[in-house]
Structure formats: structure tokens, C-alpha cells
C-alpha angles and dihedrals in degrees: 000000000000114000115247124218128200122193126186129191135196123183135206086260091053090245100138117194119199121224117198121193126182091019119124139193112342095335080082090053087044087055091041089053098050083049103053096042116178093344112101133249115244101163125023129177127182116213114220090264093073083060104041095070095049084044090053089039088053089050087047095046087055099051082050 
């Protein structure tokens, strides 16, 4: 199993940014979502591994 890695940040200003690492596909957005609680999102970037496992899905649904 992959490690998995979780960063907050909290500025001076009180603004906090989240950092996943080993998460693919929605299991990182289900994470995200525990994490941020009530607050809401105003900025959200998804890293190459959210879309290596529904570009693998997609591969596996067509040799199917």
C-alpha cells in the first residue's frame, strides 16, 4: 500500500491550504471533504494523480 501524506497550512491571515499526497481518484475529494469541514472551498486544484485512476478506469471499461 502507497503511503499517504496530509499538509496543512495555516497562514498569518488565518487562510489554510490542504496537500494530499498517495490519494487517487475521488478518495482524495472524500479526504478533502472530512478536512475542510463546514468552511468553504475558494480555490481547488487537482494533481495528475486524481486523473490517473479515471483515465485507467476508462482503459479497463474498453477491454471489457
Amino acid at each position: 500500500m502507497r503511503e499517504k501524506l496530509i499538509t496543512v497550512e495555516i497562514d498569518e491571515n488565518g487562510n489554510s491550504s490542504i496537500d494530499l499526497e498517495g490519494f487517487q481518484g475521488q478518495g482524495c475529494g472524500d479526504v478533502a471533504k472530512d478536512f475542510r469541514g463546514g468552511d468553504s472551498v475558494t480555490q481547488s486544484n487537482k494533481k495528475r494523480e486524481f486523473y490517473a485512476q479515471a483515465t485507467a478506469l476508462k482503459q479497463s471499461q474498453k477491454h471489457t
